[in-house]
DOLUM-471440 format. One line per field, with one value per residue (C-alpha): residue number from 1; x, y, z. Coordinates in nm, 3 decimals. Each point is the difference from the previous one (the first is absolute). Layout:
num: NUM;...
c1: X;...
c2: Y;...
c3: Z;...
END
This chain:
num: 1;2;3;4;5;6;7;8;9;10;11;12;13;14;15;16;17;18;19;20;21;22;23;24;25;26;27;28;29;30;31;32;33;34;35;36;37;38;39;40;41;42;43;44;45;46;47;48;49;50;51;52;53;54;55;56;57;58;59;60;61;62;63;64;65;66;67;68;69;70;71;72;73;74;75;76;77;78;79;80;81;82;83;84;85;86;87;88;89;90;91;92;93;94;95;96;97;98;99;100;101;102;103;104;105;106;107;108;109;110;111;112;113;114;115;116;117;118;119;120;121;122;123;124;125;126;127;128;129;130;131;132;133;134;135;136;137;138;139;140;141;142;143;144;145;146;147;148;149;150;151;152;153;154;155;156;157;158;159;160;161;162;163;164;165;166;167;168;169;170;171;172;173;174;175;176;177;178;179;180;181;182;183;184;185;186;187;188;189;190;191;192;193;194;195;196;197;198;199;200;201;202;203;204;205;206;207;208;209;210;211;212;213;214;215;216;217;218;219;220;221;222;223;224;225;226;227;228;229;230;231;232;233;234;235;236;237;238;239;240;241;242;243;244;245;246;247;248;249;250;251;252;253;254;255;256;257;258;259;260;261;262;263;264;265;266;267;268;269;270;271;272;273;274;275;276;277;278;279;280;281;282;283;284;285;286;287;288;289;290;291;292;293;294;295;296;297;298;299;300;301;302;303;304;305;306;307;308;309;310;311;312;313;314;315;316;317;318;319;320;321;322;323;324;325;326;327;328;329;330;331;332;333;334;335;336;337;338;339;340;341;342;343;344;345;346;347;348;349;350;351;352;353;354;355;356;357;358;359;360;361;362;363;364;365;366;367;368;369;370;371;372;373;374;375;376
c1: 13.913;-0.157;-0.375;-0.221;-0.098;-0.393;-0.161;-0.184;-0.258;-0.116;-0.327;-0.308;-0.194;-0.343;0.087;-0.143;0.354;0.150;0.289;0.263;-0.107;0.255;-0.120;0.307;-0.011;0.319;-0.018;0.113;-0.195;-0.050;-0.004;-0.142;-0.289;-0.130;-0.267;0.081;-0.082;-0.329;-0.070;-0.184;-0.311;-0.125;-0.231;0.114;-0.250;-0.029;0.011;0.067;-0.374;-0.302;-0.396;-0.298;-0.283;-0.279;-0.354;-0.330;-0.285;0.161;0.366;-0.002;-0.076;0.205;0.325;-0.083;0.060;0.307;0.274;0.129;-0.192;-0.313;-0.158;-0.368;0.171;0.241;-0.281;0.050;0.354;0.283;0.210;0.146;0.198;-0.061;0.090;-0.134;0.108;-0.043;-0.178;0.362;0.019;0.293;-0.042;-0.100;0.002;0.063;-0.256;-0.131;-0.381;-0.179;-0.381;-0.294;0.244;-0.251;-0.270;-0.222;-0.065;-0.291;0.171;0.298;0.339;0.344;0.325;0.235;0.408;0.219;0.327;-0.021;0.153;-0.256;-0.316;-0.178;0.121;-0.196;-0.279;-0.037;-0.012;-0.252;-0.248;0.083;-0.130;-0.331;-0.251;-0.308;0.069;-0.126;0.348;0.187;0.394;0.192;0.392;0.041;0.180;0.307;-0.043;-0.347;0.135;0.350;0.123;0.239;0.130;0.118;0.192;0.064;-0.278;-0.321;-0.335;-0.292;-0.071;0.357;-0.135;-0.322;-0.298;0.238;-0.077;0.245;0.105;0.284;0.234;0.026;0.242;0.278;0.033;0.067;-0.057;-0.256;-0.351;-0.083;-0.223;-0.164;-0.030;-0.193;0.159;0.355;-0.036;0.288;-0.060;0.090;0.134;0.306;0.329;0.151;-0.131;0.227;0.023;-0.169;0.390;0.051;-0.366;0.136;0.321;-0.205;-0.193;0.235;0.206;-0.306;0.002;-0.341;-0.049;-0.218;-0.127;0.057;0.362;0.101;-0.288;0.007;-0.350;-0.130;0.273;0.040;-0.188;-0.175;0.180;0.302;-0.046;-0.096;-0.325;-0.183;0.255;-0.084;-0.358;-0.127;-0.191;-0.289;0.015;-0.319;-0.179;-0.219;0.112;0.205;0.216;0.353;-0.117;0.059;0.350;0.041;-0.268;0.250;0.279;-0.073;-0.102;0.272;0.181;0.318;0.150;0.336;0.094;-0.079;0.067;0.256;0.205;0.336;0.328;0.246;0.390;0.307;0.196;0.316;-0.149;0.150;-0.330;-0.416;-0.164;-0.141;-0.295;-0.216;0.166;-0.089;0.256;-0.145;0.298;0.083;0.089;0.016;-0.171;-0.356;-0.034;-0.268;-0.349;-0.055;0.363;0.063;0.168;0.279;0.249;0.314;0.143;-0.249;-0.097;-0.325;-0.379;-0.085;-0.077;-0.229;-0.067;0.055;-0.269;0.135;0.132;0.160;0.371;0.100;-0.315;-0.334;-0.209;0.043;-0.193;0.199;0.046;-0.082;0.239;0.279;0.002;-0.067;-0.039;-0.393;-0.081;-0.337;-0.050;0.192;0.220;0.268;0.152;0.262;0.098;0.335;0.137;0.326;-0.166;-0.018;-0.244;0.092;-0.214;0.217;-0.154;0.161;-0.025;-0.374;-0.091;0.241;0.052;0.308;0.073;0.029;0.044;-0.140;-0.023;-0.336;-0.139;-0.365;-0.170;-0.264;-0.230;-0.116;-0.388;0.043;0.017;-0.312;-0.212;0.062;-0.054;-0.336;-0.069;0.084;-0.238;-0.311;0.152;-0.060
c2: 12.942;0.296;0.077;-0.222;0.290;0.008;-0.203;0.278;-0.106;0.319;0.028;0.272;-0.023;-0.184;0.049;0.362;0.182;0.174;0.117;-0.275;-0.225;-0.229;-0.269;-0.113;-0.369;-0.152;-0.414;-0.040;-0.079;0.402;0.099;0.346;0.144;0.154;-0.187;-0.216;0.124;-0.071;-0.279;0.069;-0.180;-0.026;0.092;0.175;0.042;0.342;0.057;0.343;0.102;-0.041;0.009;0.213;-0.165;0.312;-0.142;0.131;0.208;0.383;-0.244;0.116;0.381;-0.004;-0.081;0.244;0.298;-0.128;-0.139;0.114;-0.287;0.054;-0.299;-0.032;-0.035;-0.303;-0.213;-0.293;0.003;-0.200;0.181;0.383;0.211;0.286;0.253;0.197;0.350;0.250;0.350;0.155;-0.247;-0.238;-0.366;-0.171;-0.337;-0.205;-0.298;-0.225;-0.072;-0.301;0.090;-0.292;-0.162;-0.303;-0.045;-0.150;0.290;0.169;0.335;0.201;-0.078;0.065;-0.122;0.278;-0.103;0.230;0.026;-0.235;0.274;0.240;-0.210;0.113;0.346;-0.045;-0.173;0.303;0.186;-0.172;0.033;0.385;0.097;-0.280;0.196;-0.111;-0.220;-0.386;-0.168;-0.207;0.046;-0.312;-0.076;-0.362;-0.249;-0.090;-0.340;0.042;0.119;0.081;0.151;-0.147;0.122;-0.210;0.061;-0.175;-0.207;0.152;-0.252;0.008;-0.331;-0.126;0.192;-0.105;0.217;0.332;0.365;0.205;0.157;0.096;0.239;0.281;0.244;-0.107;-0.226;-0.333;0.001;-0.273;-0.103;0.092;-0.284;-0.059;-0.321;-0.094;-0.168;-0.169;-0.089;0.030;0.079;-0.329;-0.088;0.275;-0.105;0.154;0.200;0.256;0.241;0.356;0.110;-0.113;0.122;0.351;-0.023;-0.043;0.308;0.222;-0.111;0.111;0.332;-0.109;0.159;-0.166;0.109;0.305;-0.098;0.099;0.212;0.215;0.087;0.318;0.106;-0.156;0.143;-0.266;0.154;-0.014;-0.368;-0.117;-0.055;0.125;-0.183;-0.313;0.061;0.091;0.360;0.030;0.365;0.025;-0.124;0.214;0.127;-0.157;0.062;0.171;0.081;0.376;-0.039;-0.326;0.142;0.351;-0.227;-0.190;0.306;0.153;-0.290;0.051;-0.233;0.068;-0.285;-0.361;-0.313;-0.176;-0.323;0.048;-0.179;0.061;-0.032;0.060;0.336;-0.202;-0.129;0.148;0.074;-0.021;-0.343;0.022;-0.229;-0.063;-0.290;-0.186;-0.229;-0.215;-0.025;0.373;0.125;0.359;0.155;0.182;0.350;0.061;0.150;0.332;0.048;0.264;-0.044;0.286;0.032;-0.124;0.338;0.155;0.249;0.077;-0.081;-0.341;-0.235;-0.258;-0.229;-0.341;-0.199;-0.376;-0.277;-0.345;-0.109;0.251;0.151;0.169;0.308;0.378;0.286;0.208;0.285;-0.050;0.300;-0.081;-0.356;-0.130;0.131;0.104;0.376;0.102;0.334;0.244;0.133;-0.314;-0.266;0.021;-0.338;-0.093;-0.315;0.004;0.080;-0.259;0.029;-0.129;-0.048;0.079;-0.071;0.118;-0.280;-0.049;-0.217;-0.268;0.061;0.085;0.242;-0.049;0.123;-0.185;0.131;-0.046;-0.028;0.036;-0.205;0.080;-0.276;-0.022;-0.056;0.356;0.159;-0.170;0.071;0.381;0.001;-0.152;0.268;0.257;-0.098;-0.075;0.380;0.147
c3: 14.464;-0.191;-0.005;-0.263;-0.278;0.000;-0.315;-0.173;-0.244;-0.238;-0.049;-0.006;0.296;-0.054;-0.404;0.111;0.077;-0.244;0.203;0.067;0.291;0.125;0.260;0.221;0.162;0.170;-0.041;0.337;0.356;0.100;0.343;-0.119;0.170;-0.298;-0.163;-0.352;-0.314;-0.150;-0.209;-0.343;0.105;0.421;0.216;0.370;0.302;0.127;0.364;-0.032;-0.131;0.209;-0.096;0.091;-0.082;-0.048;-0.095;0.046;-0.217;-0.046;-0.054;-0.336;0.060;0.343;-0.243;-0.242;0.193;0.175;-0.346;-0.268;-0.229;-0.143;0.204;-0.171;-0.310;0.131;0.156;-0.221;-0.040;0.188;0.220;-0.041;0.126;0.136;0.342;0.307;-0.013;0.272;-0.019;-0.135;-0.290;0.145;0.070;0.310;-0.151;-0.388;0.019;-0.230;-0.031;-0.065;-0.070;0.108;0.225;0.121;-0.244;0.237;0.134;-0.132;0.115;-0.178;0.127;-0.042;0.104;0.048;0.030;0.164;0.157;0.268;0.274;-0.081;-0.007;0.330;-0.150;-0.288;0.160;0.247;-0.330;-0.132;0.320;0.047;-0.328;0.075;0.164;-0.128;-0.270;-0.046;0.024;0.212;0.049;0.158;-0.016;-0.128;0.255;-0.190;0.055;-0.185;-0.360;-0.129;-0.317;-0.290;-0.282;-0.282;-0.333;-0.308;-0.039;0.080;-0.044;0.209;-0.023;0.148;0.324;0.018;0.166;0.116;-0.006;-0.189;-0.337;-0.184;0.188;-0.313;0.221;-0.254;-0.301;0.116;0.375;-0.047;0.213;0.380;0.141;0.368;0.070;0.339;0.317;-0.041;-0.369;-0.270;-0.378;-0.179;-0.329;0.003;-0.059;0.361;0.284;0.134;0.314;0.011;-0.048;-0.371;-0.055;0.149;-0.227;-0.312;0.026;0.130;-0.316;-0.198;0.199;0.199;0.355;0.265;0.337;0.277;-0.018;-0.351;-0.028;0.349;0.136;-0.060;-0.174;-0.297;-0.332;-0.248;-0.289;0.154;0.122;-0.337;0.103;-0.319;-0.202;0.179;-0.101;0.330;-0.079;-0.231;-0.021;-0.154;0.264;0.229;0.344;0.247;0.317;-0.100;-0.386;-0.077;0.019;-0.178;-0.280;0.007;-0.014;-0.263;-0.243;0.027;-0.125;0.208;0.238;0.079;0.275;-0.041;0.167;-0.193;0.003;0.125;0.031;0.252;-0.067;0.238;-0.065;-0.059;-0.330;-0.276;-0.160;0.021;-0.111;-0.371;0.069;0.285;0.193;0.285;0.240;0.254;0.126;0.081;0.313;-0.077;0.331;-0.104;0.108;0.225;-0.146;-0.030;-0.084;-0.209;-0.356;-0.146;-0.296;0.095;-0.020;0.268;-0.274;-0.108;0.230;0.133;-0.263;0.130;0.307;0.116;0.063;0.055;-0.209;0.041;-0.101;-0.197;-0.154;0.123;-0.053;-0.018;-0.038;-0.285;-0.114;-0.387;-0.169;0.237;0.088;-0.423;-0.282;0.005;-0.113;0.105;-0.073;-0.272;0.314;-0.125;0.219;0.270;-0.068;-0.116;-0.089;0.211;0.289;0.311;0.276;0.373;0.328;0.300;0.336;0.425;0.235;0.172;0.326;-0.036;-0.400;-0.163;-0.255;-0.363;-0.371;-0.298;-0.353;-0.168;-0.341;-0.145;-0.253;-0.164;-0.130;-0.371;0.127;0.109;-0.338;-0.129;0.285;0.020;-0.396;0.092;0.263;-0.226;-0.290;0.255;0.151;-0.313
END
């Protein structure tokens, strides 16, 4: 019997997308490993980020000197996001902040989410950089708080008495909420696994964590971390700033992390729209790999930083991977060109070949407009 052809429903993603988005779902039982595609409205529990909890008198000033928000000036808000850079300007960790985490407490506190494999790195951080100062640093015990995200229907009162905000990395990624002990957010329509969560924002082109944004290598810029509104850059001084501040002057970023799709060389050309398959079984390359033209010619065009089914993240080269020009030097890019990740066998993994194409989200445009007005 042949394969069932995927049911693909056309649509822009989040009504955000202006690029065609097509969301594949077979109606059958799948076996696949990948997770399902995300429904419109649901919630997913995130086991993958951890909390800090950092509380004490200098909380405020301790902070300050250590992100790339302007902290003082986000003491009433809901959560933000923000970063930890080191002294060279590249990023130790992406977090998200939530400001007067117990208001009990007479004391200034925060709740600081992070990668969950890097939060005794962080909280080592966070105590080197101490010394003196009035604050307390403790790693929450996961069975103490957890994180959600939900999208599609965001109301505070559905949830109750939460900490959180509206997760503004991207249009239409929707609320992140802590919620205390083994509670669930009620009144959604479905909850979902971290998976689906994971496939909606890498759709969106939205990096998370040390593993799509490697430690002390990664630049802000480059991870879309100003974008994502996580630098004030007129904020006073902070660990890592000269080069982000230099950076962002200059106005030129030539890499980025983009959404990518991955095809098989025997098809007979590259997808037109960002499309993911659940039930794909086309063999991911292995991070770090290194992306190329097909033809071999030219320098390395980008990165591969990890996906699911048959998309995930890159970090691109803008004027060879899509059509951006970003200075008056002109692009390299050229519409017949295909891009492929080829990887040698490694402790027990075989080798591979993929072809690979970039995306790059609509949300991008308007946000580096808005840089470029506050710029000048």
């Amino acid at each position: 019997m042949p394969p069932r052809t995927p049911s693909l429903v056309s649509r822009p993603l989040c009504h955000y997308c202006k690029a065609p988005l097509y969301l594949s779902r077979r109606h059958t039982t799948s076996s696949s490993p990948n997770p399902p595609l995300p429904p419109i409205t649901a919630c997913a529990r995130l086991p993958t980020r951890r909390l800090i909890s950092l509380r004490g008198h200098d909380a405020s000033h301790f902070l300050q000197g250590l992100t790339t928000q302007n902290i003082p000036s986000r003491l009433t808000s809901s959560c933000f996001y923000s970063a930890f850079l080191n002294a060279s300007g590249r990023v130790l960790h992406d977090v998200f902040i939530y400001p007067n985490a117990d208001a009990e407490q007479e004391e200034p506190g925060f709740l600081i989410e992070v990668d969950a494999n890097e939060v005794e790195a962080l909280a080592r951080h966070l105590k080197r950089y101490k010394l003196r100062a009035k604050v307390g640093i403790r790693v929450v015990d996961e069975g103490e708080l957890s994180v959600w995200a939900t999208w599609g229907k965001e109301s505070g009162s559905e949830v109750g008495s939460t900490m959180g905000g509206l997760d503004q990395r991207a249009p239409g990624m929707g609320t992140r909420i802590v919620l205390s002990g083994d509670r669930k957010l009620q009144g959604l329509e479905a909850e979902v696994q971290g998976g689906s969560y994971d496939v909606k924002r890498m759709m969106m082109g939205v990096a998370e964590g040390q593993g799509e944004m490697p430690k002390e290598s990664a630049l802000p810029q480059e991870s879309n971390i100003d974008y994502m509104g996580g630098i004030d850059f007129r904020k006073g001084c902070y660990v890592g700033q000269e080069l982000t501040i230099r950076t962002h002057h200059t106005g030129v970023v030539r890499k980025r992390i983009l959404p990518v799709q991955i095809y098989l060389a025997a098809d007979s050309k590259p997808p037109e729209g960002l499309t993911y398959d659940e039930d794909n079984n086309i063999v991911l390359p292995p991070k770090g790999a290194n992306i190329s033209r097909v033809d071999k010619k030219g320098r390395s065009a980008g990165r591969w930083l990890g996906g699911v089914g048959n998309i995930g993240l890159a970090l691109c080269r803008l004027e060879i991977m899509t059509n951006t020009t970003l200075t008056g030097e002109g692009s390299q890019w050229n519409p017949e060109h295909e891009f492929k990740v080829a990887w040698e066998p490694d402790e027990g993994r075989e080798g591979g070949e993929v072809k690979v194409k970039a995306f790059v989200p609509s949300w991008h445009q308007s946000r580096a407009e808005s840089q470029k007005l506050h710029r000048n």
